[in-house]
C-alpha positions, 0 to 999 in steps of 0.5 A: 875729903880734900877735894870735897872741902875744896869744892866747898869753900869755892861754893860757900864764896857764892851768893846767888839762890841757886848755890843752894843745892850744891852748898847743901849737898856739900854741908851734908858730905861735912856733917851728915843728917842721914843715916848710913843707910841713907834714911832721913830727908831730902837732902836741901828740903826743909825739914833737912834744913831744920833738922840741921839747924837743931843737930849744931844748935843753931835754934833754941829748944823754943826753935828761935834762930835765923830762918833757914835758907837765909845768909846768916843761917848759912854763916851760923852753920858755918861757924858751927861746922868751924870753915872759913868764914869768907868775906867777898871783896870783889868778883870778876867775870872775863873773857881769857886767853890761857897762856900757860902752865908753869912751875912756882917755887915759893919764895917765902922764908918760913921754916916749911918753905919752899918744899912743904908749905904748898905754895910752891906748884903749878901754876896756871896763866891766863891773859885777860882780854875783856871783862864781862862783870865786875864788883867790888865790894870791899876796900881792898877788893882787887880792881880789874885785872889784865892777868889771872893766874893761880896755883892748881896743884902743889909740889906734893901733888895736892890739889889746890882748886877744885879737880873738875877745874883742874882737869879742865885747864890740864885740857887747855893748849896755849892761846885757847880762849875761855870764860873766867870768873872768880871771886877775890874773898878775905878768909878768917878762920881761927884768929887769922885772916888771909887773901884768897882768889876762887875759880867760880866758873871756867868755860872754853869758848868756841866761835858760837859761844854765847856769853 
């Protein structure tokens, strides 16, 4: 189930109309409209949608709502469903070098610090070496970086990004250069918001790669 909402969240800081399936696919893992036995509609389709959006009551007995599909239908089933609602502040797509995996000890003082607040784990590095797209979109939206580096797995072995990515960088060797994208949101979930950066795409480059 962790990995599952990991992969959600990563999606869910996403905006482009092809996300679609993947979102809800991933929503219906959440909050199933089939049945056990995999009666009910097509996953995605239309009638699923509606069907969604009358199970959380998103729409009125007389159907009025958001229209399905749009972003704020998307954001009411979110905050029906109680995920992080996720703003975007900036995106960056870059060509890297992978540096390194190395281990991070939390420095933080909380009474779960260092061992049991998982920020405390392994880390991956990588040097940019030029930027491709960039946006910012909000205030504080991070500018553009000359490194990238992200906790993948906490202390306890918990997976802190989604694990296809995770495999995925475990296969790098130092100096290996890939396609990397992600996204710099604000989270704001129960009262309390938070910083939080997303892989939204990694590629290993070869010498034919075309970007």
């Amino acid at each position: 189930m962790q990995n599952i909402l990991i992969t959600l969240v990563a999606i869910l800081s996403l905006a482009r109309a092809d996300d679609w399936k993947p979102w809800s696919e991933n929503i219906e893992r959440i909050h199933p409209i089939t049945d056990a036995n995999g009666h009910g509609p097509d996953i995605g389709s239309d009638e699923w949608a509606n069907a969604l959006s009358k199970k959380l009551g998103i729409v009125d007995a007389e159907g009025h709502g958001p229209d399905i599909r749009t972003g704020e239908w998307r954001k009411a089933i979110e905050k029906k469903l109680n995920l992080p609602q996720r703003e975007l502040l900036s995106s960056h797509s870059t060509v890297a070098k992978f540096v390194e995996l190395k281990d991070q000890r939390c420095m933080g003082r909380t009474s779960l610090c260092p061992d049991r607040c998982g920020h405390s784990g392994k880390i991956a590095v990588f040097e940019i070496t030029e930027y491709l797209a960039y946006q910012k979109l909000g205030q504080y939206g991070d500018p553009r970086q000359e490194k990238f580096q992200i906790l993948i797995e906490d202390n306890q072995g918990n997976a802190k990004i989604d694990a296809g990515y995770i495999r995925i960088i475990e296969s790098f060797k130092p100096g290996a250069m890939v396609k990397l994208s992600w996204n710099h949101d604000y989270v704001t979930k129960d009262n309390a918001g938070y910083p939080d950066r997303i892989i939204t795409h990694l590629q290993p480059l070869t010498s034919t790669s075309k970007f």
